[in-house]
Structure formats: structure tokens, C-alpha cells
Residue frames as a rotation matrix with the C-alpha (Angstrom) as fourth column:
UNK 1
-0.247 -0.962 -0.119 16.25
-0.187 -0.074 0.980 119.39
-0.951 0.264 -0.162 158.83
UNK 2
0.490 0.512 -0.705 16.14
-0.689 -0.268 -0.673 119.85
-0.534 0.816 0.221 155.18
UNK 3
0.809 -0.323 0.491 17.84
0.397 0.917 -0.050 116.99
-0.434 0.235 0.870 152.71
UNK 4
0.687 -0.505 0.523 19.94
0.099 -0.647 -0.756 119.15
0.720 0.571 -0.395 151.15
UNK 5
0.526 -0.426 0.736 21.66
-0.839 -0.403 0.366 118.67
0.141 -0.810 -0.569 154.74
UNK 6
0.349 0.034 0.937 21.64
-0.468 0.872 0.142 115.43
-0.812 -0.488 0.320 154.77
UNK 7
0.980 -0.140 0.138 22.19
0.187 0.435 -0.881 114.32
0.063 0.889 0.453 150.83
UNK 8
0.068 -0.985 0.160 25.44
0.295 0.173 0.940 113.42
-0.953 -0.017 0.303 148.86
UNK 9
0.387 0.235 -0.891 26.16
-0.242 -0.907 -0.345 115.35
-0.890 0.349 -0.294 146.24
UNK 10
-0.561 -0.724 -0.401 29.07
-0.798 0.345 0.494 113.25
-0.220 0.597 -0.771 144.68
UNK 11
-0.362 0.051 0.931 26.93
-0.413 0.886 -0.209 111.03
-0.836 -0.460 -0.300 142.13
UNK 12
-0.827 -0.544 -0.140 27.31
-0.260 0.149 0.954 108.67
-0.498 0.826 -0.265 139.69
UNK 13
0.286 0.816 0.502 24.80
-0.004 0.525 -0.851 108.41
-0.958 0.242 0.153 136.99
UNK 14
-0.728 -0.384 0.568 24.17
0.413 0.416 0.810 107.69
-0.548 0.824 -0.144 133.15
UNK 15
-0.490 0.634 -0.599 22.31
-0.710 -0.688 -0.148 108.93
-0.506 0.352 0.787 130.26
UNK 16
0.475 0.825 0.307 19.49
-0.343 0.494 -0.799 107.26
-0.811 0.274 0.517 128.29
UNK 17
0.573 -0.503 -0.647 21.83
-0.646 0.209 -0.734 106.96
0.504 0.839 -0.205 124.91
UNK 18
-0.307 -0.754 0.580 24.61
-0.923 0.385 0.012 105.13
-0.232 -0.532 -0.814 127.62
UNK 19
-0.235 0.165 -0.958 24.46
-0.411 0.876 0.252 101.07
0.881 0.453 -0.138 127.21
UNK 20
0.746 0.632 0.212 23.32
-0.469 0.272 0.840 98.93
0.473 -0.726 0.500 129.44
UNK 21
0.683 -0.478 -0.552 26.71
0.572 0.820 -0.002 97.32
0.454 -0.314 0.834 129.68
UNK 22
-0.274 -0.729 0.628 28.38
0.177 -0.680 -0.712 100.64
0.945 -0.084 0.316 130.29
UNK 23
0.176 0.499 0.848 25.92
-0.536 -0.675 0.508 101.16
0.826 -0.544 0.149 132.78
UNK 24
0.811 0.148 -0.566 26.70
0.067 0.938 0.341 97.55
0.581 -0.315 0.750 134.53
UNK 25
0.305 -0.944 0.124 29.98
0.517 0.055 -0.854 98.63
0.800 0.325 0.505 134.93
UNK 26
-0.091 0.162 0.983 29.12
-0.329 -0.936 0.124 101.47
0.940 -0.312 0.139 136.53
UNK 27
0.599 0.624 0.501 26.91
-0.778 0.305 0.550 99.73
0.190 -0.719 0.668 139.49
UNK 28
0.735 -0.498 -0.460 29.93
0.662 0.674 0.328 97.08
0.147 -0.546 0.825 140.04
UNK 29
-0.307 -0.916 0.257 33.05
0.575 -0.394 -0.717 99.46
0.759 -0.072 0.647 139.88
UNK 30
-0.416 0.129 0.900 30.95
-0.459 -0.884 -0.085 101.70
0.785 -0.448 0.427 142.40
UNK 31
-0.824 0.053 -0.564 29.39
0.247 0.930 -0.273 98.46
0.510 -0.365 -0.779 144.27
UNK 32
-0.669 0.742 0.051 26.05
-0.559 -0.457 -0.691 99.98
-0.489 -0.491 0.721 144.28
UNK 33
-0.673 0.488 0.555 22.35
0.555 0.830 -0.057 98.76
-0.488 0.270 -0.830 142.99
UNK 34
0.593 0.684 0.424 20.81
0.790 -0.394 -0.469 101.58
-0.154 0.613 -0.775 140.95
UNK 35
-0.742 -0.609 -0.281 21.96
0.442 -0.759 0.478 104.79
-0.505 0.230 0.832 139.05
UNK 36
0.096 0.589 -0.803 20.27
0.004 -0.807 -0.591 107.95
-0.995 0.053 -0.080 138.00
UNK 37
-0.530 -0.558 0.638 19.70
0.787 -0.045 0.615 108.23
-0.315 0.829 0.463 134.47
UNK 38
0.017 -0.088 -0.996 19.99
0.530 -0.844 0.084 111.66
-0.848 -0.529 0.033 133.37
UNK 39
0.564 -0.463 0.684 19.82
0.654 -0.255 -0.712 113.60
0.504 0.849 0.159 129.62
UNK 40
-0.077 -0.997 0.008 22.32
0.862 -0.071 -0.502 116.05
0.501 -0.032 0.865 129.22
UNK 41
-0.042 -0.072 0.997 20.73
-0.610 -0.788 -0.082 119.19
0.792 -0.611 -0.011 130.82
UNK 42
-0.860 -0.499 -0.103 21.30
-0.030 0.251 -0.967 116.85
0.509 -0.829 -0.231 133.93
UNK 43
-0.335 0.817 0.469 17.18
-0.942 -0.297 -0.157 116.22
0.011 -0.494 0.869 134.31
UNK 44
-0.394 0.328 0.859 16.08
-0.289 0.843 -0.454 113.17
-0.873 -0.427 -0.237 136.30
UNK 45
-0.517 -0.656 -0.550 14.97
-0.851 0.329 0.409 110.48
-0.087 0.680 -0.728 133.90
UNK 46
0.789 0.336 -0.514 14.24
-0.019 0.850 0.526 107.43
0.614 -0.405 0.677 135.32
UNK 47
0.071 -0.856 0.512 16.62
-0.991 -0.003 0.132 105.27
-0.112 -0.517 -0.849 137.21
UNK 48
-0.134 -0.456 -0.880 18.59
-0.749 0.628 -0.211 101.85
0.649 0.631 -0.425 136.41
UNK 49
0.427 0.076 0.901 18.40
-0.782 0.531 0.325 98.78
-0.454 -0.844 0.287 139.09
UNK 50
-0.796 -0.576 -0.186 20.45
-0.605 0.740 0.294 95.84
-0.032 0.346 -0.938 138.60
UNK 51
-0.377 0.817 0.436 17.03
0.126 0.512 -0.850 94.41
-0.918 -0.266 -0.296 138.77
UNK 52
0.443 0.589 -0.676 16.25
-0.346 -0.583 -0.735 96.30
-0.827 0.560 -0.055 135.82
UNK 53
-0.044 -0.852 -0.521 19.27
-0.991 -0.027 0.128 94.97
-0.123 0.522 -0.844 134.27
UNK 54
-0.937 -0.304 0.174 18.76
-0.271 0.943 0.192 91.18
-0.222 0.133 -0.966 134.72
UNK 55
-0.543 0.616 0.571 15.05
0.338 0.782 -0.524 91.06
-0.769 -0.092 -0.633 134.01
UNK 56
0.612 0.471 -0.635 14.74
-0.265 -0.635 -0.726 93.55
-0.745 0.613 -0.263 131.46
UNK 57
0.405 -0.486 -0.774 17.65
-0.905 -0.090 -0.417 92.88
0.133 0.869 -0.476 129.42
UNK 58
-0.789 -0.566 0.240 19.78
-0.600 0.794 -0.098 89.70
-0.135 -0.222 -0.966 130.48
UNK 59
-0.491 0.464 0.737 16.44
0.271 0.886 -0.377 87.26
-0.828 0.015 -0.561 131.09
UNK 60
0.602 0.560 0.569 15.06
0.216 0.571 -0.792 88.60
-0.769 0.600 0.223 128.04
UNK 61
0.201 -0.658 0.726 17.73
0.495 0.708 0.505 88.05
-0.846 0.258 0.468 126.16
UNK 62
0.988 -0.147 0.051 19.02
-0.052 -0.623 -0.781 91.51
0.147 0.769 -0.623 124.76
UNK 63
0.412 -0.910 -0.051 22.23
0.783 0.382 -0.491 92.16
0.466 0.163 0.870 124.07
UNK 64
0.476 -0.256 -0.841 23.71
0.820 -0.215 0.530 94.47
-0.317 -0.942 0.108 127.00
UNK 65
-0.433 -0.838 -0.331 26.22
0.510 -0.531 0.677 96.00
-0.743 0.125 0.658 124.72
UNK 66
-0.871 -0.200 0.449 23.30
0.489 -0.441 0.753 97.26
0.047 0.875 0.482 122.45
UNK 67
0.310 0.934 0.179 20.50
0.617 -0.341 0.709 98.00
0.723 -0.110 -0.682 124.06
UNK 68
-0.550 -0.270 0.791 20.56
-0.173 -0.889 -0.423 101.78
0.817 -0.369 0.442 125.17
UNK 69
-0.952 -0.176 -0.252 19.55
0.241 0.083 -0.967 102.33
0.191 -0.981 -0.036 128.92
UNK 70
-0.614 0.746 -0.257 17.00
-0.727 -0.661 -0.184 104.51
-0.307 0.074 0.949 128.29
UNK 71
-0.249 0.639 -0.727 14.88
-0.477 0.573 0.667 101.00
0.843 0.513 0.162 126.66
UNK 72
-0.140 0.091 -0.986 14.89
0.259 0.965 0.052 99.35
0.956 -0.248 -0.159 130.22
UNK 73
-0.734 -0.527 0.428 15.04
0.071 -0.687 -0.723 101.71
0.675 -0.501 0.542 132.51
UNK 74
-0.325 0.807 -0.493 12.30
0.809 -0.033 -0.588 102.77
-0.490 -0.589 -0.642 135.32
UNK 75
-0.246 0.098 0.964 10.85
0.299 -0.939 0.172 105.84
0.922 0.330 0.201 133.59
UNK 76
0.583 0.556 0.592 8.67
-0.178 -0.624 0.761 106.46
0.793 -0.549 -0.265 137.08
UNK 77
-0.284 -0.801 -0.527 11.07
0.716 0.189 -0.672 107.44
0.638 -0.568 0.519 139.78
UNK 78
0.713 0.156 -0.684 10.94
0.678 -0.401 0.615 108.74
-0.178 -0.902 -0.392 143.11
UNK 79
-0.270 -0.751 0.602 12.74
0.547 -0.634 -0.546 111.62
0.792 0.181 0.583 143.91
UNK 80
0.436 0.214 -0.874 12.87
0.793 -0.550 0.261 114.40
-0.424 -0.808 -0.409 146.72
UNK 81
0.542 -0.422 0.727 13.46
0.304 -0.708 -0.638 117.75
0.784 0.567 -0.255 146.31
UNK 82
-0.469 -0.883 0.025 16.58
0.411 -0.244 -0.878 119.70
0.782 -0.402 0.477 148.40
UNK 83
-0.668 0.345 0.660 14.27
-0.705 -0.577 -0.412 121.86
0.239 -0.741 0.628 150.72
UNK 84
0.782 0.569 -0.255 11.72
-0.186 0.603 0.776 118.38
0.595 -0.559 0.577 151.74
UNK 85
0.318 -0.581 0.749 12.29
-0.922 -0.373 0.102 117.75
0.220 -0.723 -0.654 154.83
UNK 86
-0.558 -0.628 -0.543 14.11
-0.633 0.745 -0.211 114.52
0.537 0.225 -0.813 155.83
UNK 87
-0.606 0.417 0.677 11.45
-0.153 0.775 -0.614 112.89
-0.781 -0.475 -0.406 157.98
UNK 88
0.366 0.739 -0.566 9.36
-0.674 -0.208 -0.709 113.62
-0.641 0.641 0.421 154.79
UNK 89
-0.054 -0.548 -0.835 12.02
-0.953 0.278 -0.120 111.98
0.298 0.789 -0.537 152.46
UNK 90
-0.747 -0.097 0.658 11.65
-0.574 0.593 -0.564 109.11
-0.335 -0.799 -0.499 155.00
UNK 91
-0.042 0.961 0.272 8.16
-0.530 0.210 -0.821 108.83
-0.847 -0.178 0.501 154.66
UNK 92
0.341 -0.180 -0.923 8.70
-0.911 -0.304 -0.278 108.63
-0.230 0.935 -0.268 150.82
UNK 93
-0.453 -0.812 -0.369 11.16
-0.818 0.543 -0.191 105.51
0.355 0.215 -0.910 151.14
UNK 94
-0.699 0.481 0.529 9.05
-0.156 0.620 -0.769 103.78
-0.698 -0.620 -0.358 153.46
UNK 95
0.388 0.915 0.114 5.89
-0.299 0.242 -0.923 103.81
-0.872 0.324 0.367 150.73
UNK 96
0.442 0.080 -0.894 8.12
-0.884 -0.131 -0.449 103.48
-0.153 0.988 0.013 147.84
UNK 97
0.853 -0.258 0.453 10.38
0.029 0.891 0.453 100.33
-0.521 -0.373 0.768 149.38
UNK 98
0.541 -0.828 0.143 13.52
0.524 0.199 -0.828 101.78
0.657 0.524 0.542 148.55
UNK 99
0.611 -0.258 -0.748 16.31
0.792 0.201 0.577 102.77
0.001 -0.945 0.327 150.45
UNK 100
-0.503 -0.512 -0.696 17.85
0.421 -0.849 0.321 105.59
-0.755 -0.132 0.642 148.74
UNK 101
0.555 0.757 0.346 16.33
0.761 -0.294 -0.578 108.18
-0.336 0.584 -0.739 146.30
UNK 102
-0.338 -0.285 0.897 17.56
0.849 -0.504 0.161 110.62
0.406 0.816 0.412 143.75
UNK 103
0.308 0.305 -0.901 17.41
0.527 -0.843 -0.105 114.76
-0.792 -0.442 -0.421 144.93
UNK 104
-0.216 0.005 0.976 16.57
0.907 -0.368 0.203 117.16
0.361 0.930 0.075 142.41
UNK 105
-0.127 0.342 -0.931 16.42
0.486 -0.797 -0.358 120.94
-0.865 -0.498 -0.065 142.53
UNK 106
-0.247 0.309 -0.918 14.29
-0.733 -0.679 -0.031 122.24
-0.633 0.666 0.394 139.49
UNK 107
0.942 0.245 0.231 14.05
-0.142 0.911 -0.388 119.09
-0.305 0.332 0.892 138.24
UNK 108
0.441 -0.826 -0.352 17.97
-0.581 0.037 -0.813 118.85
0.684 0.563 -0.464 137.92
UNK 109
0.503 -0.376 -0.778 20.11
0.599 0.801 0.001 115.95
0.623 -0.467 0.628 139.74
UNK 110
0.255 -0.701 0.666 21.97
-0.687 -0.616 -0.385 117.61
0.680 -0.360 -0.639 142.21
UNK 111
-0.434 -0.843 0.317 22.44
-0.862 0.286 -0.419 114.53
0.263 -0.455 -0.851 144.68
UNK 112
-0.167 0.261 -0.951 21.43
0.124 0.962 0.243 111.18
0.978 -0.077 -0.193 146.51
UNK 113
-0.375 -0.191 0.907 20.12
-0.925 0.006 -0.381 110.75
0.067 -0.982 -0.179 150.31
UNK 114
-0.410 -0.371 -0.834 20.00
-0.304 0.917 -0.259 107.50
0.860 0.147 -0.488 151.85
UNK 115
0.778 0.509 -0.368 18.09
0.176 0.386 0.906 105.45
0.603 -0.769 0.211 154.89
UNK 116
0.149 -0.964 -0.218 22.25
0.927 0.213 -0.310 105.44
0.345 -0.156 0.926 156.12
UNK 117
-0.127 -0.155 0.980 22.24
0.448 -0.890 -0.083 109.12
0.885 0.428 0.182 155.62
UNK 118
0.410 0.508 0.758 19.44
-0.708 -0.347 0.615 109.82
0.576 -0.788 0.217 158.41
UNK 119
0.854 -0.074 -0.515 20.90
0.409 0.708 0.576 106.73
0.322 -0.702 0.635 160.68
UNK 120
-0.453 -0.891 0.025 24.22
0.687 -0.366 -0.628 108.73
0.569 -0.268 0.778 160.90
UNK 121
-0.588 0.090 0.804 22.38
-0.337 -0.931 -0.142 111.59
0.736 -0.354 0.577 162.26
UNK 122
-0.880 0.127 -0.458 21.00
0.398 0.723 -0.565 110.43
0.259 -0.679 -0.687 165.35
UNK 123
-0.789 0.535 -0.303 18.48
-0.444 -0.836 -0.321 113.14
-0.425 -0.119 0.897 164.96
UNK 124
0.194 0.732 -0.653 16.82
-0.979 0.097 -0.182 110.59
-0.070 0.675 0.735 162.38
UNK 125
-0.817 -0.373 -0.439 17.84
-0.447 0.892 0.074 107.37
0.364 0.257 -0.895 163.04
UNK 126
-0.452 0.629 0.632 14.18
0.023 0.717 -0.697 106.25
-0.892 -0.300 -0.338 164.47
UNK 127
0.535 0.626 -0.568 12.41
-0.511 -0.296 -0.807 107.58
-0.673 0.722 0.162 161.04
UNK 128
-0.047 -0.409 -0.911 15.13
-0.988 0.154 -0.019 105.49
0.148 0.899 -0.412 159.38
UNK 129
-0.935 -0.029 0.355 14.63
-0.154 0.932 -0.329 102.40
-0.321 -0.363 -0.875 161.05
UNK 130
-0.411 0.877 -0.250 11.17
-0.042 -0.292 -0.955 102.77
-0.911 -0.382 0.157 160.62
UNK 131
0.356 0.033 -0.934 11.32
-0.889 -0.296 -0.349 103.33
-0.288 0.955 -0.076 157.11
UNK 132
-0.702 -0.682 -0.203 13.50
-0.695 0.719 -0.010 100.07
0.153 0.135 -0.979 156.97
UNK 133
-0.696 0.534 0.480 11.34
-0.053 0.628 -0.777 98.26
-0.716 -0.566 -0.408 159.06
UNK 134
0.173 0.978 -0.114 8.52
-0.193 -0.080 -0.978 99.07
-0.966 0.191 0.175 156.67
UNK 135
0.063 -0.332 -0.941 10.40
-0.998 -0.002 -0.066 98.59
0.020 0.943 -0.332 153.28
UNK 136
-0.723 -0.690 -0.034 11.42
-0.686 0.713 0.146 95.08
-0.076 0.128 -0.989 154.84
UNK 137
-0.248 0.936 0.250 7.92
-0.291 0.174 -0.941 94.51
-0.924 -0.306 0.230 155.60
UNK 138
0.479 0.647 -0.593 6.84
-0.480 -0.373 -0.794 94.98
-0.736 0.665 0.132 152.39
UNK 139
0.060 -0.584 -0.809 9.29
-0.996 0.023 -0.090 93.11
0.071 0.811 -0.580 150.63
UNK 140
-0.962 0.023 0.273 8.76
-0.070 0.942 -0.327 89.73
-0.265 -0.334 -0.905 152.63
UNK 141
0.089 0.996 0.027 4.81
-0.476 0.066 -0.877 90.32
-0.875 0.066 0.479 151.33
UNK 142
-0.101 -0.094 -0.990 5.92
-0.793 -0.593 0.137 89.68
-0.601 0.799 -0.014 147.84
């Protein structure tokens, strides 16, 4: 199964010029923990993390409402493309220790798939555990 089956299409991101407080906003009004950040032909970026947000800007002690997104951001971001396949996109999450990734076709945003994603589909819910298992792994090493 290809991600492009499996991805959500309907997602919110920001651009590098966007603030960081605009971007805060974003990631509580939507009660998520990271956002694509996109320029304007809609090519991947980087990507934001509320992680990014409190140790890049908050603990050192910029001002949110002036420091552009694009200064704090991740520049190096995973990503999958629509036609990898989803045990592949798996694999991906599992080495990067993240749980959802950005999907680009041409190098344009076009959606989001998720560890969730493949657990709905019972077709992929051991490669998401699995992937889980191994992110959680890795995160209790730290």
C-alpha cells in the first residue's frame, strides 16, 4: 500500500516569514506538536516542534512575537514521498523517532501520515507498533 493511501491531506502549516507566536497558536488551536513550514510555492522547509519552540526561542530568551520561524526551525526534516510504500514510511519513523512525517510529491507538501494512520488499517498495525516500540526505545536511551 502506497502513503498516498494512507496520508491526510488536510494540513496545517506555516511559512518561514510566519512568527513564532503565530506559529504557537497554530500547534495549540489544532492541539498538535509540530507543523510543516513551507515557502510559498508550498516546498517542504523544515518543520516547527513545540520543542523547537521552548528551547530555541522561549529558554533562550527571544521574543516569540519577533523572531520569524524560519530562525528556529528544524531545517533537516524527514519526509516521505506519496508513492513510498507505508511499511517503508514506517521504517523511516522508527529510525527517525518520530511519529508522524510530512508527504511531499515533487518536493511540494501535499499531506501528513501518521503511526495512527497505519494502526487504523489493520493491514499495518504490527509495522506501527513496531515503529512505536522502537521510537519509545530510543527515547528512554536519552
Amino acid at each position: 500500500m502506497l502513503v498516498s493511501e494512507l496520508m491526510s491531506s488536510a494540513v496545517i502549516s506555516v511559512s518561514p516569514e510566519d512568527t513564532v507566536s503565530e506559529a504557537a497558536r497554530l500547534l495549540g488551536r489544532y492541539n498538535i506538536g509540530s507543523v510543516p513550514v513551507c515557502s510559498s510555492d508550498n516546498r517542504l522547509r523544515g518543520i516547527l516542534t513545540d520543542r523547537d519552540i521552548v528551547t530555541r526561542c522561549v529558554a533562550a530568551e527571544r521574543d516569540p512575537e519577533r523572531t520569524p520561524v524560519r530562525e528556529i526551525m528544524s531545517k533537516s526534516v524527514l519526509s516521505v514521498d506519496t508513492e513510498d510504500d507505508v511499511r517503508e514510511a514506517a521504517r523511516k519513523m522508527s529510525e527517525g523517532r518520530v511519529r508522524r512525517v510530512p508527504v511531499t510529491r515533487g518536493g511540494e507538501l501535499v499531506g501528513i501520515i501518521a503511526l495512527g494512520d497505519m494502526a487504523r488499517t489493520h493491514e499495518f498495525d504490527m509495522e506501527a507498533s513496531a515503529a512505536l516500540s522502537e521510537i519509545s526505545e530510543n527515547v528512554s536511551r536519552l
